[in-house]
FINUZA-719877 format. One record per residue (C-alpha): residue in one letter; x, y, z. Coordinates in steps of 0.02 Angstrom, whole numbers, padded with zeros to 5 digits, always signed. Example, Ala and Ser with C-alpha at 12.3 -4.5 7.8 and 13.67 -1.06 7.14 Angstrom:
// FINUZA-719877
A+00615-00225+00390 S+00684-00053+00357 
END
This chain:
// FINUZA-719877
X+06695+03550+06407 X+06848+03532+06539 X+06903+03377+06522 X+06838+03319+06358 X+06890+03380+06182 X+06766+03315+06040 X+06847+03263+05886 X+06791+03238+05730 X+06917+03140+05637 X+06894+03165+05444 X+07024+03159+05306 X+07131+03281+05214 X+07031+03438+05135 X+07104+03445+04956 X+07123+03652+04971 X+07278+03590+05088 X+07358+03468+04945 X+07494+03536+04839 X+07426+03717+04724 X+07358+03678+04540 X+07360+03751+04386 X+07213+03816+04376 X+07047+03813+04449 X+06998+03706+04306 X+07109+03588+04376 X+07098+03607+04547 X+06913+03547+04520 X+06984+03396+04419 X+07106+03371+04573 X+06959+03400+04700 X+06853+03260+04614 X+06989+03123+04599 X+07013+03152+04774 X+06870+03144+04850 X+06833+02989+04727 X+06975+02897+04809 X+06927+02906+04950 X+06743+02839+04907 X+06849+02706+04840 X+06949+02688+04984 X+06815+02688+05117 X+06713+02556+05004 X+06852+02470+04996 X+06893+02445+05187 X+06692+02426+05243 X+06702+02279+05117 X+06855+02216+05232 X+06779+02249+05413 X+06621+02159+05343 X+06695+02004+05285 X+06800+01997+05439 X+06672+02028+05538 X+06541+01924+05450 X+06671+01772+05464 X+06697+01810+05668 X+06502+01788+05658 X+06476+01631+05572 X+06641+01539+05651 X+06595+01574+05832 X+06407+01583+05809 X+06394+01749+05893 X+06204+01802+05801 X+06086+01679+05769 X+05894+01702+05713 X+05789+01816+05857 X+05949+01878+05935 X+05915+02054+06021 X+06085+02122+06008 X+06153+02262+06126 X+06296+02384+06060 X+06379+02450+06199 X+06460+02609+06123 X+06576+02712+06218 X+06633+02841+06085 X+06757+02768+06038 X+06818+02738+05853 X+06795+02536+05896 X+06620+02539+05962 X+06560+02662+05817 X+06621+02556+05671 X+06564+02394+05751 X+06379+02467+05761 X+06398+02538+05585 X+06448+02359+05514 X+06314+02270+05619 X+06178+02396+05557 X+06257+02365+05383 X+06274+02178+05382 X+06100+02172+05467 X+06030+02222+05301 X+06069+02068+05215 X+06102+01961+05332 X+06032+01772+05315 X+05952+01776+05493 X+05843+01908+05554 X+05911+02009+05732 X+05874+02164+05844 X+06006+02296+05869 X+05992+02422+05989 X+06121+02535+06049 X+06189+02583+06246 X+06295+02697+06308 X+06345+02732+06469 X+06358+02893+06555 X+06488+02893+06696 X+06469+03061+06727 X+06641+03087+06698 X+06670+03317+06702 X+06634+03375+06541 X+06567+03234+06430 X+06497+03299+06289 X+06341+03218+06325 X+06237+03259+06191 X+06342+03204+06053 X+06284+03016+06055 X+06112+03039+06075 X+06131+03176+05933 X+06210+03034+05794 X+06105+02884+05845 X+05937+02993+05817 X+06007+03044+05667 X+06049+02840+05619 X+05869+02816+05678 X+05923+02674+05798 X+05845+02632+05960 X+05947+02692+06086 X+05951+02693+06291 X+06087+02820+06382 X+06133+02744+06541 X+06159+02878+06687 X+06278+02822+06831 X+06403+02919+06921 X+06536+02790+06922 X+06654+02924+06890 X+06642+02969+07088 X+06672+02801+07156 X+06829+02767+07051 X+06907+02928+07094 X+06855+02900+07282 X+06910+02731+07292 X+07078+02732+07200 X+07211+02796+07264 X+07279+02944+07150 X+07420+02897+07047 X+07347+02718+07016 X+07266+02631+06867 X+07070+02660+06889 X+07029+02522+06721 X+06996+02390+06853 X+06855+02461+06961 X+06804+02572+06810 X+06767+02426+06710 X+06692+02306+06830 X+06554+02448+06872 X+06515+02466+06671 X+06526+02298+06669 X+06377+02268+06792 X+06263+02404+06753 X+06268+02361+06555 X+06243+02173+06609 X+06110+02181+06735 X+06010+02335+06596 X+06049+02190+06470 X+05944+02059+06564 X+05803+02178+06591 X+05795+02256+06422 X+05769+02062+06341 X+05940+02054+06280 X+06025+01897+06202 X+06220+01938+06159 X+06321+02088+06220 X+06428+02172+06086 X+06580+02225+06124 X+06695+02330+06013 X+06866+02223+06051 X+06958+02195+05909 X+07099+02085+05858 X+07249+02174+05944 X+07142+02194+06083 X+07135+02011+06097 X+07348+02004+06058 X+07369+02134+06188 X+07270+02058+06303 X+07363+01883+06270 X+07521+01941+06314 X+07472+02062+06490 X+07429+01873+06528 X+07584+01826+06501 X+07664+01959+06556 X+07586+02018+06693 X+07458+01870+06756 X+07543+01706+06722 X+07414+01643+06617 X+07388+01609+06448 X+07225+01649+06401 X+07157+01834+06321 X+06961+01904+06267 X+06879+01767+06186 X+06777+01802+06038 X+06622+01733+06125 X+06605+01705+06330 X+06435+01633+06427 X+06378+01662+06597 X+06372+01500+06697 X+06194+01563+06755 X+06135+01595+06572 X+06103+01788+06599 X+06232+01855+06483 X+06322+01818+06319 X+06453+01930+06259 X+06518+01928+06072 X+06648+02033+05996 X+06611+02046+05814 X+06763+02141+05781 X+06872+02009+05848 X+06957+01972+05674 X+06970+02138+05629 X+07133+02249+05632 X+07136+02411+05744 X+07233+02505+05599 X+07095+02466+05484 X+06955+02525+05598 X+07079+02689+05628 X+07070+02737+05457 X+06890+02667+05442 X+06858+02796+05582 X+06921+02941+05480 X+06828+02895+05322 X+06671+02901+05394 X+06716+03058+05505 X+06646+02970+05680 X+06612+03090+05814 X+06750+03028+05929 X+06742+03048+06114 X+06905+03011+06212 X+06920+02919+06357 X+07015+03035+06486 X+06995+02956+06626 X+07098+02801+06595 X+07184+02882+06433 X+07257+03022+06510 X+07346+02873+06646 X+07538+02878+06585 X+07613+02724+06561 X+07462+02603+06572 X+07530+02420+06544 X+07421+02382+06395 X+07484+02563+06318 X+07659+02469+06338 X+07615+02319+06246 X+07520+02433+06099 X+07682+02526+06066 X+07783+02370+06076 X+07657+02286+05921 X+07660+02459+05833 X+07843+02438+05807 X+07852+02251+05772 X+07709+02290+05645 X+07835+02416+05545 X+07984+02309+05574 X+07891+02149+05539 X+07749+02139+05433 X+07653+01986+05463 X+07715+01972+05626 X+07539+02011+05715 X+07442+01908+05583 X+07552+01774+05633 X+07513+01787+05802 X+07339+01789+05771 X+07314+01647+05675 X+07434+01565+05832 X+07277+01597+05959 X+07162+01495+05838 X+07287+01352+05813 X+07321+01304+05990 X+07395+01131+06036 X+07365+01085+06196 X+07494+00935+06168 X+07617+01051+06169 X+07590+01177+06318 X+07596+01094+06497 X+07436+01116+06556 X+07361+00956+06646 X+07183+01019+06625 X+07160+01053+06454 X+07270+00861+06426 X+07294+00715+06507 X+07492+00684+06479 X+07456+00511+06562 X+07362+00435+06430 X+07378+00542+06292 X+07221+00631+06255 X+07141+00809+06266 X+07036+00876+06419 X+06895+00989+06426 X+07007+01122+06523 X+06913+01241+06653 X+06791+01360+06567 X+06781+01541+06596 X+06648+01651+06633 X+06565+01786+06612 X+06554+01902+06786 X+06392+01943+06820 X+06427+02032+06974 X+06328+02189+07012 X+06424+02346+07038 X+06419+02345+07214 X+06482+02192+07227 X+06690+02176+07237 X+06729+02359+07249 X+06824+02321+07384 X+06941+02220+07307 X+07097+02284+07226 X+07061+02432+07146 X+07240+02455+07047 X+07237+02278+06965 X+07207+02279+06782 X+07078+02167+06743 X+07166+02112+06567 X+06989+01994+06504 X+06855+02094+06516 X+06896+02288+06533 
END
């Protein structure tokens, strides 16, 4: 594997904490250990489920009959959103299908049998999409230039179009809630728009719905979540290995407000679902005139196939739906 490097994040062994006594004790150690982190992992799965079963019920992202595709990439996000659908799926009040997609972009050296190897373990149905985006980005962007753009507009096509024929009702995505601050403020920042990844988004022509379950859920807790349950991570180097990538920018800059000031991103948060549109100055989402709110202009889902708009700027970051 060239340009992939499997990792398997799991916690501390306890033969590299601190020397004991003696090896009665070392056992003792070794137990209260590993029961802490039982305790710990418990703990934070009962977190990510509540958050996760509240993002459900206040958006109405699953609803009775709902054939539900998780689009996993590797990542630590897309793994612990399938592993708290499957979960909550057990007792959930409303039956639902989950199946699980990943997409192959032939990118050199994916370690392409590691999904397929821990979904038929889970026992899940699964599909493995093969595509060789990977060619077409690395053709069409210039080198030295951010390849998220086209990259993400060809996933996005090929998993919506195998969505639609596979019977599927709602898209899961594994954005989670800095993903939606980050995105709010390359908006800002970059885009001169407020706006960021909603929690839910329709297609105007009714072929796709995408949810993100994980959209109340906090990136550090899915980190450690990650960890616990020792996911078989698969990194992203194609875009990650991209120095300097605005949204890496905007991480870093909420990494260090979170240590400086705690509560700051909760804050924040809670901001996007409290919006007054009163108090901004757009005319479309309220009449300053007369006084009263406005239905605003609703955004879409793309439904574009991947041939479609690859000719269009390949550097530009698309900040709502990569």
């Amino acid at each position: 594997m060239d340009a992939y490097n499997l990792t398997i994040i799991s916690p501390l062994n306890p033969k590299d904490m601190p020397e004991v006594i003696n090896d009665s004790s070392e056992h003792t150690y070794s137990s209260v250990y590993e029961r802490n982190l039982k305790l710990e992992q418990n703990k934070l799965q009962k977190r990510l489920r509540r958050d996760v079963g509240q993002a459900i019920s206040d958006f109405s992202m699953i609803e009775a009959g709902d054939k539900v595709m998780c689009c996993l990439s590797g990542g630590k996000d897309s793994y612990a959103m399938l592993d708290i659908l499957l979960n909550l799926q057990k007792s959930a009040p409303v039956s639902f299908e989950l199946i699980a997609v990943n997409l192959d972009q032939k990118q050199p050296g994916f370690p392409e049998e590691v999904l397929p190897e821990y979904l038929g373990a889970m026992g899940i149905e699964y599909h493995i999409i093969e595509r060789d985006t990977y060619s077409i980005v690395t053709d069409k962007v210039p080198e030295g230039k951010t390849t998220c753009g086209l990259c993400s507009r060809l996933r996005r096509g090929i998993l919506y179009n195998f969505a639609e024929e596979q019977g599927v009702t709602k898209i899961a995505l594994g954005h989670h809630r800095d993903d939606l601050l980050e995105t709010l403020f390359l908006n800002m920042f970059y885009g001169g728009k407020l706006k960021t990844m909603p929690p839910v988004l329709h297609s105007d022509d009714g072929r796709n719905t995408v949810i993100r379950p994980l959209a109340y859920c906090r990136e550090k807790d899915i980190a450690r979540y990650a960890e616990l349950r020792e996911f078989p991570i698969i990194p992203c180097n194609l875009c990650g290995s991209q120095e300097n990538l605005q949204r890496q920018v905007i991480k870093d800059m909420f990494q260090q407000w979170d240590k400086q000031h705690p509560g700051r991103l909760e804050s924040m948060f809670r901001a996007l679902c409290n919006v007054e549109p009163s108090h901004l100055a757009d005319p479309n989402l309220y009449d300053f005139r007369e006084g009263k709110r406005l239905g605003g202009v609703r955004q879409a889902v793309q439904t574009a196939t991947p041939e479609q708009g690859t000719e269009q700027s390949y550097g530009r970051l698309d900040v709502l739906n990569i």
